[in-house]
C-alpha positions as CSV (number, residue, x, y, z in Angstrom):
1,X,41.4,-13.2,1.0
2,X,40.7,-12.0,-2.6
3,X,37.2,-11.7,-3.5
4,X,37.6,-13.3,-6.8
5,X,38.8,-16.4,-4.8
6,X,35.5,-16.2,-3.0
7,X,33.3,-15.9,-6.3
8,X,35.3,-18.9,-7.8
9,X,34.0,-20.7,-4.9
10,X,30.5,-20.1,-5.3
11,X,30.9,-21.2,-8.9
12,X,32.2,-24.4,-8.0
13,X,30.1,-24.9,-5.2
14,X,27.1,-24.5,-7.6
15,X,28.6,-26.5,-10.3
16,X,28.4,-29.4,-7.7
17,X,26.2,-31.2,-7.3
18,X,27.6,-33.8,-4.2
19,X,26.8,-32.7,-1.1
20,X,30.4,-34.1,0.3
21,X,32.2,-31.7,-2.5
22,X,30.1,-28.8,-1.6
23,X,31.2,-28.9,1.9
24,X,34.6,-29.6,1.1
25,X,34.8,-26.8,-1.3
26,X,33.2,-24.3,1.3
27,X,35.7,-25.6,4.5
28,X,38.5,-24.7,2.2
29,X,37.5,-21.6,1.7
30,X,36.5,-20.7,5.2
31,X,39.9,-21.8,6.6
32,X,42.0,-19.0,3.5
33,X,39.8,-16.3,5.2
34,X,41.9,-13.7,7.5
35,X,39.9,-13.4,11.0
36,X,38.5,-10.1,10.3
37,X,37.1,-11.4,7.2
38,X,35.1,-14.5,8.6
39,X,31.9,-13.1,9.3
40,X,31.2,-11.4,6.1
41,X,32.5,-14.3,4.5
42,X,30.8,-16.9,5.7
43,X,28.0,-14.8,5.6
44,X,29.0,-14.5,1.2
45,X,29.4,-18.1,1.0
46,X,25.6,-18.9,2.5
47,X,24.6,-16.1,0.2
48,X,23.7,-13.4,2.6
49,X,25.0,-9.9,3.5
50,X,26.5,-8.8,7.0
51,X,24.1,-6.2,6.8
52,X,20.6,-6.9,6.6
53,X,19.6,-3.6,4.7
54,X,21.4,-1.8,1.5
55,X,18.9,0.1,-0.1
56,X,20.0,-1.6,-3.4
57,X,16.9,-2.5,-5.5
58,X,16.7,-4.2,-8.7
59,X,17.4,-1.0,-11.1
60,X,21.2,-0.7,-9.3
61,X,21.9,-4.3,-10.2
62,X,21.0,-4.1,-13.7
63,X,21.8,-0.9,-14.4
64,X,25.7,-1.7,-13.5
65,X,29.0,-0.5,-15.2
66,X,31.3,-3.2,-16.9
67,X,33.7,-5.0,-15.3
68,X,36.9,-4.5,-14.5
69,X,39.4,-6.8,-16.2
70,X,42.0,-7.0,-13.1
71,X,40.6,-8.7,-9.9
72,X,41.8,-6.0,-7.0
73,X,39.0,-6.5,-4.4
74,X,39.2,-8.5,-0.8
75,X,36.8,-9.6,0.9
76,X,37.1,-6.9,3.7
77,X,37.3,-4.5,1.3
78,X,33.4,-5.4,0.0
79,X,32.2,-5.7,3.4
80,X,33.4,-2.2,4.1
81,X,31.9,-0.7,0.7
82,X,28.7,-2.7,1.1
83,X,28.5,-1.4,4.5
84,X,29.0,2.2,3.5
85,X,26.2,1.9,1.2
86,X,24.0,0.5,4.1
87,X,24.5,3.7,6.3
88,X,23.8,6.2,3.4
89,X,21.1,8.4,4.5
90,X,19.6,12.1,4.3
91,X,19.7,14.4,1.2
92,X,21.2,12.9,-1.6
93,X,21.2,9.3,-0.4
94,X,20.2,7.9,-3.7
95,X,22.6,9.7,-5.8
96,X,25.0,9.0,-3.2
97,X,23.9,5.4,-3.0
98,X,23.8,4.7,-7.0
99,X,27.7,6.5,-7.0
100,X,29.1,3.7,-4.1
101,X,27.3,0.8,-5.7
102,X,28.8,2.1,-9.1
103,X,32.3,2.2,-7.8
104,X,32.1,-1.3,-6.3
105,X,30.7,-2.6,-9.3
106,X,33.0,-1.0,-11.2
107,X,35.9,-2.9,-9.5
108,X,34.9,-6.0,-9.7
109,X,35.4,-8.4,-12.6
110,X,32.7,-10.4,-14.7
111,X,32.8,-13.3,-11.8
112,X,32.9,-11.0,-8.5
113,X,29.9,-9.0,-10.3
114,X,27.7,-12.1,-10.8
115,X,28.4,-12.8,-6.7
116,X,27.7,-9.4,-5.8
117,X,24.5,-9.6,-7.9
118,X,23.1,-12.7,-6.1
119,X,24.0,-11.5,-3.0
120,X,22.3,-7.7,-3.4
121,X,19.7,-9.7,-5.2
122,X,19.2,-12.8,-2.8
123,X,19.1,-14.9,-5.0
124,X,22.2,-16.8,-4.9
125,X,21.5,-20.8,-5.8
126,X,24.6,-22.7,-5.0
127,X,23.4,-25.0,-2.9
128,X,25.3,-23.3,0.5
129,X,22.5,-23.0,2.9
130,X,22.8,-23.2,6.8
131,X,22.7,-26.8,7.0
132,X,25.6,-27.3,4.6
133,X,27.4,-24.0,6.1
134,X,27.5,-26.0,9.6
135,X,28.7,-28.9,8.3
136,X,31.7,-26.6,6.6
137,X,32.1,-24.6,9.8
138,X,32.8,-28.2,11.8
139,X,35.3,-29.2,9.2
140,X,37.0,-26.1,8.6
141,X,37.2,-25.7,12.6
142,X,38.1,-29.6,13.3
143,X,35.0,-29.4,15.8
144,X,32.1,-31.5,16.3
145,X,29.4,-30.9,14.1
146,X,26.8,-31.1,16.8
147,X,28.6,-28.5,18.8
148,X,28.5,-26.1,15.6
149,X,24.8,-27.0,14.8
150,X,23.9,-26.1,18.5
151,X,25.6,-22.8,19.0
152,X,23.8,-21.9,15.3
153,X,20.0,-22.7,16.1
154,X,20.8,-21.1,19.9
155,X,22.3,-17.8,18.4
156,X,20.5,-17.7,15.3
157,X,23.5,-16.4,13.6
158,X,25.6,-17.9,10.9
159,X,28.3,-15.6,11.0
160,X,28.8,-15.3,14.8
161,X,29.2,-19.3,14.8
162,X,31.7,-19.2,11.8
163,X,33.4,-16.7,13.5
164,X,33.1,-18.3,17.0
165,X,34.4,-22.2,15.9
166,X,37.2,-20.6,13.6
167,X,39.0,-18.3,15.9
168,X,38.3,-20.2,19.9
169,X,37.2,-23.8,18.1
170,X,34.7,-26.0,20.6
171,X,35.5,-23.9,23.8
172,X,33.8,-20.3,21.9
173,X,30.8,-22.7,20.7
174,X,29.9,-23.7,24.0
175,X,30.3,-20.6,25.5
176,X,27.0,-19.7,23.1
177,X,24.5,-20.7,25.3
178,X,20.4,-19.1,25.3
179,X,20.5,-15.5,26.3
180,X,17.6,-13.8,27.4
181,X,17.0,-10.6,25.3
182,X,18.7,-13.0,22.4
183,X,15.7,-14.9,20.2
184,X,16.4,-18.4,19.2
185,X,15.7,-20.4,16.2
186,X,12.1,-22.1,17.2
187,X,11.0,-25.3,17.5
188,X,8.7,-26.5,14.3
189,X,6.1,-28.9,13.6
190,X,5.8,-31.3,10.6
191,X,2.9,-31.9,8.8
192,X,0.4,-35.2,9.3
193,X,-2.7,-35.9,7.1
194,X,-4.7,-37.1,10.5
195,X,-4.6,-37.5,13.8
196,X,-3.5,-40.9,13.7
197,X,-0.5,-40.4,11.7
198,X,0.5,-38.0,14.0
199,X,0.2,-40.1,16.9
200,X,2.4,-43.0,15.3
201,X,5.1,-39.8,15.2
202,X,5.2,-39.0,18.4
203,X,3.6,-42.3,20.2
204,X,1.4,-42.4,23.0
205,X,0.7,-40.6,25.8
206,X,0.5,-37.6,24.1
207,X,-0.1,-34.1,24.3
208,X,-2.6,-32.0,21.9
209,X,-2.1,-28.6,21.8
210,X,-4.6,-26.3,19.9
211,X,-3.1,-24.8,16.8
212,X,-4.0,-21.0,16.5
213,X,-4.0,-19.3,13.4
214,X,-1.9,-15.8,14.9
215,X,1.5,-14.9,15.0
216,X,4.3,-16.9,16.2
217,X,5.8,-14.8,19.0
218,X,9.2,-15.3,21.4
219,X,9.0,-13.3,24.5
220,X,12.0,-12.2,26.8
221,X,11.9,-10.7,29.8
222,X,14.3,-9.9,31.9
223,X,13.7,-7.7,34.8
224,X,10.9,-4.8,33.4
225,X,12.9,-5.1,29.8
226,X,10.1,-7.4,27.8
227,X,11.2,-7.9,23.8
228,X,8.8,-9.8,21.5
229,X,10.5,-11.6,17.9
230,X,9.1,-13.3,15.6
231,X,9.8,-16.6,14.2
232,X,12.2,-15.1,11.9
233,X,14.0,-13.7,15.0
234,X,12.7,-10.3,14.0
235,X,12.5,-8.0,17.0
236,X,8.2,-6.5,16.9
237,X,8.4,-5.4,20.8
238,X,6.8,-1.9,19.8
239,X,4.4,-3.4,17.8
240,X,3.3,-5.8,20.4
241,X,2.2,-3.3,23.8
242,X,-0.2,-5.7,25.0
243,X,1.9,-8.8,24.5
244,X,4.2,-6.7,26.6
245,X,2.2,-5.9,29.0
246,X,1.0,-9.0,29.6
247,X,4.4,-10.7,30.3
248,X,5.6,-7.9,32.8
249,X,2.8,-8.3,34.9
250,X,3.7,-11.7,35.4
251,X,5.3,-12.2,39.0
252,X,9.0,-13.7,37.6
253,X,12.3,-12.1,37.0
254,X,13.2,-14.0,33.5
255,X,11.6,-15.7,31.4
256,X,11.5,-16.8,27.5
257,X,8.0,-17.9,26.2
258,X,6.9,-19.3,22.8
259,X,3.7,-18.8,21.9
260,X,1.1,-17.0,19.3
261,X,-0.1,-13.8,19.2
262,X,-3.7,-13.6,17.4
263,X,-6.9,-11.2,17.8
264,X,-10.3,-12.1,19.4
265,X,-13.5,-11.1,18.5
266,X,-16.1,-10.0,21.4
267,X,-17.1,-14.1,21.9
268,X,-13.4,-14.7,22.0
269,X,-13.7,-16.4,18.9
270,X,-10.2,-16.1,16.8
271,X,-10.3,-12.9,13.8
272,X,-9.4,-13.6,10.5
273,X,-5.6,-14.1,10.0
274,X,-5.2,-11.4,7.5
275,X,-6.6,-9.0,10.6
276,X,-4.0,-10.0,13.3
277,X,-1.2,-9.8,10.9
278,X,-2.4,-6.5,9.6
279,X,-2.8,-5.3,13.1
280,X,0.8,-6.6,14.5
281,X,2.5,-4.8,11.3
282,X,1.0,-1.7,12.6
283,X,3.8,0.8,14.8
284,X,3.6,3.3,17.3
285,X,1.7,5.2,19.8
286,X,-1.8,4.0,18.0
287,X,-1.4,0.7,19.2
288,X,-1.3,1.8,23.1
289,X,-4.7,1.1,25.0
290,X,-5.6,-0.9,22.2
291,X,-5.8,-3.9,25.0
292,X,-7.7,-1.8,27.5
293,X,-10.6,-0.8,24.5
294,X,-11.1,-4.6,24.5
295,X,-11.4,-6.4,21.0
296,X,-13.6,-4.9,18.1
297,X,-16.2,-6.9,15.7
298,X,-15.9,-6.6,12.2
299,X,-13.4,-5.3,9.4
300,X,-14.3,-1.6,10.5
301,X,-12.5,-2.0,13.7
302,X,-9.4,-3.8,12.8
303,X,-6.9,-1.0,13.3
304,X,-8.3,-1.4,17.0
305,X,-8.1,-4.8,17.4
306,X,-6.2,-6.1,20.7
307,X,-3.1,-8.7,20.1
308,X,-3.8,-11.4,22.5
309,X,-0.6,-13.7,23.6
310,X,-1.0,-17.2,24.1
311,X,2.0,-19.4,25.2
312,X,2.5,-22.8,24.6
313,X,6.0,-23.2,25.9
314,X,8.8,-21.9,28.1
315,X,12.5,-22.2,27.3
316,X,13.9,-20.2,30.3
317,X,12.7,-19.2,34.2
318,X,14.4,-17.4,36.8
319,X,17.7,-18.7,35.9
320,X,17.0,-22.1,34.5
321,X,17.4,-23.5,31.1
322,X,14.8,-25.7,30.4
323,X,15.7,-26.5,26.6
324,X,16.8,-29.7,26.9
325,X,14.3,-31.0,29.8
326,X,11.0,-33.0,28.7
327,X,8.0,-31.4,27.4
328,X,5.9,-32.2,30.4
329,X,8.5,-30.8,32.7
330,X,8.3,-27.9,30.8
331,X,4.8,-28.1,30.7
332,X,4.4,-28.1,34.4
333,X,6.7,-25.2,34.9
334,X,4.9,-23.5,32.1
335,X,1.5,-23.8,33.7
336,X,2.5,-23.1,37.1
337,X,4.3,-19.5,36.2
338,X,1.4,-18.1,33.8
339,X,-2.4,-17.6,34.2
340,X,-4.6,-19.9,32.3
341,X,-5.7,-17.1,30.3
342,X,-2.4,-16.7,28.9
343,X,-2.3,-20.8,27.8
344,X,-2.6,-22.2,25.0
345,X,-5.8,-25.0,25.4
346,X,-3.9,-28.3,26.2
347,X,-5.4,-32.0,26.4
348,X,-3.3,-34.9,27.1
349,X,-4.2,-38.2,25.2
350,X,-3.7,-41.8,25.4
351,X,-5.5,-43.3,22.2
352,X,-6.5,-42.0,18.4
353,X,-10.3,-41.6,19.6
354,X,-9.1,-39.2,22.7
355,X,-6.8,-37.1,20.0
356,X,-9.9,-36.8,17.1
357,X,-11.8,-35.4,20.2
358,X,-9.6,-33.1,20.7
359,X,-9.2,-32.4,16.9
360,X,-13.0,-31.9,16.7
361,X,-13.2,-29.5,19.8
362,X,-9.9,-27.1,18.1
363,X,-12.2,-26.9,15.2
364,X,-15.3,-26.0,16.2
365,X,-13.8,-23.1,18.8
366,X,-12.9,-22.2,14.8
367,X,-9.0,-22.9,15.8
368,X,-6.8,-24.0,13.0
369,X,-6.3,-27.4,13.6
370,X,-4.4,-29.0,16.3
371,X,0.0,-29.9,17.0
372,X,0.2,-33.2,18.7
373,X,3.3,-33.4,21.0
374,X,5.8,-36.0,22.4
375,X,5.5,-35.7,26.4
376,X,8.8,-36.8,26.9
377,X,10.8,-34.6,23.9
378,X,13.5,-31.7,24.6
379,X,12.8,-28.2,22.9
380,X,15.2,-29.2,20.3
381,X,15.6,-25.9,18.6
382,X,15.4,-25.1,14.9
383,X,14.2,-28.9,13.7
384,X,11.1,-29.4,12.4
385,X,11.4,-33.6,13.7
386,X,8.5,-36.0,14.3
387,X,8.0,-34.7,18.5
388,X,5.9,-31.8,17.4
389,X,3.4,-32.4,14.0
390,X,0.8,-30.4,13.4
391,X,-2.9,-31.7,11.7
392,X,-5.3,-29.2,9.8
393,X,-8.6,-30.9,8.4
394,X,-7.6,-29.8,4.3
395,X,-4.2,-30.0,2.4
396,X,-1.7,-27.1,3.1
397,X,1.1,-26.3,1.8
398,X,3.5,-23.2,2.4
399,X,5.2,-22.5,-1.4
400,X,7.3,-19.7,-2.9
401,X,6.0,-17.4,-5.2
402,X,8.2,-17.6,-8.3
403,X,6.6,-15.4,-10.3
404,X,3.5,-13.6,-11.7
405,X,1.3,-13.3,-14.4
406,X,-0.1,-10.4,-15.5
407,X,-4.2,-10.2,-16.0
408,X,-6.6,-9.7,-18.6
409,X,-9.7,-8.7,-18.7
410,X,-11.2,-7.5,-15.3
411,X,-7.7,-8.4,-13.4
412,X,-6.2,-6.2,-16.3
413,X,-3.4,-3.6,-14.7
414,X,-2.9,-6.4,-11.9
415,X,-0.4,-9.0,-11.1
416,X,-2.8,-12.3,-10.9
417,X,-1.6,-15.6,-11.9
418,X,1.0,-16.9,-9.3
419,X,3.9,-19.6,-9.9
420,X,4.6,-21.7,-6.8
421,X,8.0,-23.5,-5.8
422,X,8.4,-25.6,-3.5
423,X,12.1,-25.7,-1.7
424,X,14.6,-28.4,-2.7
425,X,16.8,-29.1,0.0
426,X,19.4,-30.5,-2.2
427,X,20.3,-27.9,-4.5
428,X,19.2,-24.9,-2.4
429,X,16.6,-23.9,-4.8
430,X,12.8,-24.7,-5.6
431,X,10.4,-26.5,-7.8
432,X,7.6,-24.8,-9.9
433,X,4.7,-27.2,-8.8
434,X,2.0,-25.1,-10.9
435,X,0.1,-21.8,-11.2
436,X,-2.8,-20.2,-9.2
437,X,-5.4,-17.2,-9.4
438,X,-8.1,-18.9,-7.0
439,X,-8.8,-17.3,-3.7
440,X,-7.3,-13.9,-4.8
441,X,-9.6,-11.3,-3.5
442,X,-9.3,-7.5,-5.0
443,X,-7.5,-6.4,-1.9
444,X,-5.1,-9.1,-2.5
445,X,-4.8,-8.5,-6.1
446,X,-4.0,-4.8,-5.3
447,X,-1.3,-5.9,-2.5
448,X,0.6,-8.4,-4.4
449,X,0.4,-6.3,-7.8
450,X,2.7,-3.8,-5.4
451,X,4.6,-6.3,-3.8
452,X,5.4,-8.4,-6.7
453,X,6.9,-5.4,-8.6
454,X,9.3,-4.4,-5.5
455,X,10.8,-8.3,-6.0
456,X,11.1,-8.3,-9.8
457,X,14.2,-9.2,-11.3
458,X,12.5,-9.2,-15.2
459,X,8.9,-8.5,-16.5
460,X,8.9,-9.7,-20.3
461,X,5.5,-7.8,-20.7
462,X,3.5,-11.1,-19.7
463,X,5.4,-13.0,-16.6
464,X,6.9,-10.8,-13.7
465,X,10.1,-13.1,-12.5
466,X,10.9,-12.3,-8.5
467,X,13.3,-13.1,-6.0
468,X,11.8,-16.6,-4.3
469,X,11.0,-14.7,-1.0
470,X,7.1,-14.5,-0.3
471,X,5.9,-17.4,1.1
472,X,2.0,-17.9,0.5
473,X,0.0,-20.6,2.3
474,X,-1.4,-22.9,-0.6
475,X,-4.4,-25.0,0.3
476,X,-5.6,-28.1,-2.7
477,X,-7.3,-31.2,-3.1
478,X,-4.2,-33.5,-4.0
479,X,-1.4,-34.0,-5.6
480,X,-1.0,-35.5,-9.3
481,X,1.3,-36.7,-11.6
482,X,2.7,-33.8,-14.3
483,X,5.0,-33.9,-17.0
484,X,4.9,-30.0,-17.7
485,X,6.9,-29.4,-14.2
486,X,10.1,-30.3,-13.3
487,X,9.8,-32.0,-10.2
488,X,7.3,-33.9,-12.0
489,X,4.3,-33.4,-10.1
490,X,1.5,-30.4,-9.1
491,X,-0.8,-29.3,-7.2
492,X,-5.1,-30.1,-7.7
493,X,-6.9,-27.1,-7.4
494,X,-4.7,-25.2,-5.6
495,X,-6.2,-21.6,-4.3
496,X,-4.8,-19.0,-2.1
497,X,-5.5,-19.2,1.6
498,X,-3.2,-16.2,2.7
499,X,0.3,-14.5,2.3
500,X,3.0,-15.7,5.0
501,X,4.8,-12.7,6.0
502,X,5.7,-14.3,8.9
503,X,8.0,-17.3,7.6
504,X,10.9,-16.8,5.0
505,X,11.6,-18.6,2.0
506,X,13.9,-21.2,3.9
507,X,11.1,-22.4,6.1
508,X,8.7,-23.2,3.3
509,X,7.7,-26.9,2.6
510,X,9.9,-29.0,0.4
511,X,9.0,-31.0,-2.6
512,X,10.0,-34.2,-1.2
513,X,6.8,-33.3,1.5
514,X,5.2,-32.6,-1.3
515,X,5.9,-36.3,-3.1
516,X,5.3,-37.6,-0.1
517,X,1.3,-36.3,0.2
518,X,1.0,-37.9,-3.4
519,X,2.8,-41.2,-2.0
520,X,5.2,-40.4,-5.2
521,X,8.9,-41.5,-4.9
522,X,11.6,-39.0,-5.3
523,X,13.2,-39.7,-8.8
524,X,17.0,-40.5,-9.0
């Protein structure tokens, strides 16, 4: 397939604004692809890259030659040049790297260069994203679209499924079943203002779980091979010794866990957040025996701090898929394989009273909050439905930074001000909801000044723009009514709680949640 005929797609796909169309233009285009050519285009068409690192920053992509007037480029053809620049390496990588990305530049015409910008970028807005992929995969393939979503949360892979329902059709998606050593798109909670909103989600009995504030871990084991992901199917095993450790002391042969990961003080009282994530981005050797020195007290001692794993639920054991069984059989099997040291604290409830006791009892161990669970729900991978919702005691929201302000005065030389979006599931983008500087500390303001410029795309001297990609956990008093913002409406006193390194962009609250807070209707 020609990769001009791929770049006309995206056009149209963004020009669109139906949902139907989109997916009708995107099955057509999936089916003209030869079968070598499915992965990394599928992968195009959902604006991503085969490979997850390039090297290609922001100075590349602007810095490009002109176009070439005669489209001559396929779509295996990019894959193979992209990937090329991917494994450059050694002395003389970048003036190797800027040569490749200059040749492929240079044969690609006005269109194929504005796709091959998003994509190096990430920041292609058609409106293409996973959900709207699978639909496009099931119609392209003449397959169900429940078989196509299922093999896509289980395998966590776009492409693979493309490649999977277009070449072997329903038999190849079913043979993509949960692998152990293979993470899987997690279960997610939605949000509830109280206890008892939560409750009329997921009707009573229920179970309450304590929410931590740590890491969101996946653990495999299989045999004395232990691998630790996080929620973004990232694979943190060497970061993680004692999470490791832990799980292959435990008498099984396999197993898959979700959990948390999150470090304790001497009382056992939960650290700040910012110290457990700073501790499970540390590598190497200087994070062995770090569980055997036992946890250290105060901000001296963080780099010593022991990762603590605490599980909540269990997918696989010895064999047995347990995805699809109840909670409480899962539970049960959950509790009877692990050590209550390793649980998360549970309490099951039959009224509103039982569940703000339980609430009350989260918060003053200093937990986050509480996710109140539907006893008789599957893990149903990926959703974020109405079986698991989660209640904090203030306003949260997780946005995408949009952009940043430059300060004055004392914060002069720093990126302060932030812009925050908030994801719009229809069009694939996201909706400034307003601007903060509240809650930035100096060592934030130093961190973000340096991660903000690595994301730019333009700094006019006064606003750095980014790629939407850091997610930043928003806390405010309400929402109100704004005509200054698109969407509309924004956020009351909004302040920084802490940076989400943890969740991407995809995974961050919508602006229809965020409407729905402010009991606003969405406008047609």
């Amino acid at each position: 397939m020609r990769f001009v005929e791929l770049a006309a797609t995206s056009a149209a796909v963004a020009a669109t604004s139906g949902r139907k169309a989109k997916v009708e233009l995107v099955a057509d285009a999936l089916r003209r692809l030869d079968r070598e050519e499915i992965a990394a285009g599928s992968g195009y068409l959902a604006g991503e890259l085969r490979q997850r690192q390039t090297g290609v920053g922001y100075a590349s992509l602007r810095d490009r030659p002109p176009p070439a007037e005669q489209a001559s480029l396929t779509v295996g053809a990019v894959d193979a040049l992209i990937a090329e620049i991917s494994a450059v390496a050694g002395s003389g990588s970048q003036a190797k790297r800027r040569e490749l990305v200059a040749a492929l530049f240079g044969a690609a015409t006005a269109d194929e260069q504005r796709l091959l910008v998003g994509l190096f970028s990430g920041e292609l807005r058609q409106g293409a994203q996973a959900g709207l992929l699978a639909d496009a995969i099931a119609k392209a393939a003449e397959v169900p679209l429940t078989a196509v979503r299922r093999a896509l949360l289980l395998s966590g892979d776009l492409k693979q499924v493309a490649v999977a329902a277009l070449t072997g059709g329903a038999v190849a998606l079913a043979e993509i079943t949960l692998r152990v050593g293979t993470p899987l798109t997690p279960m997610l909670a939605q949000s509830a203002p109280d206890v008892g909103a939560a409750l009329l989600a997921t009707g009573t009995p229920a179970t309450v779980d304590v929410k931590l504030d740590g890491i969101r871990i996946q653990v495999h084991r299989s045999g004395d091979d232990v691998r630790v992901f996080t929620r973004s199917l990232d694979d943190i095993t060497a970061r993680m010794p004692e999470v490791v450790e832990a799980v292959r002391k435990l008498p099984l042969r396999e197993v898959v866990l979700d959990g948390e990961a999150m470090t304790l003080d001497a009382s056992g009282r939960p650290r700040p957040f910012q110290e457990t994530s700073s501790r499970a981005a540390t590598r190497g050797a200087a994070n062995r025996g770090a569980a055997n020195r036992g946890a250290a007290t105060g901000a001296e001692g963080a780099d010593r701090l022991a990762l603590v794993p605490f599980f909540f639920d269990i997918l696989h054991l010895d064999g047995a898929d347990l995805l699809d069984e109840p909670g409480r059989v899962r539970w049960q099997a959950l509790a009877e394989a692990l050590p209550a040291e390793l649980l998360v604290g549970r309490t099951s409830v039959t009224s509103e009273e039982e569940a703000a006791a339980a609430f009350a009892a989260a918060l003053a161990a200093g937990q986050e909050g509480v996710v109140i669970k539907a006893s008789e729900a599957p893990y149903d991978v990926g959703r974020r439905g109405s079986a698991w919702v989660k209640v904090k005691p203030r306003h949260t929201l997780d946005l995408v930074v949009l952009a940043v302000e430059w300060g004055h005065g004392r914060r002069k030389g720093w990126l302060s001000n932030l812009h925050l979006g908030a994801r719009d599931p229809e069009t694939g983008g996201f909706v400034m909801l307003g601007k903060t500087f509240k809650g930035l500390t100096d060592e934030l303001l130093r961190w973000q000044t340096e991660r903000f410029q690595q994301l730019a795309t333009g700094d006019d001297g006064w606003v750095v723009r980014v790629r939407p990609e850091q997610v930043v956990e928003i806390a405010f008093d309400g929402v109100q009514t704004s005509p200054r913002y698109p969407g509309g409406v924004a956020l009351r006193f909004a302040r920084v709680l802490r940076y989400r390194d943890d969740k991407p962009a995809a995974e961050a609250d919508t602006i229809d949640m965020v409407r729905a807070i402010g009991s606003f209707p969405r406008p047609d």
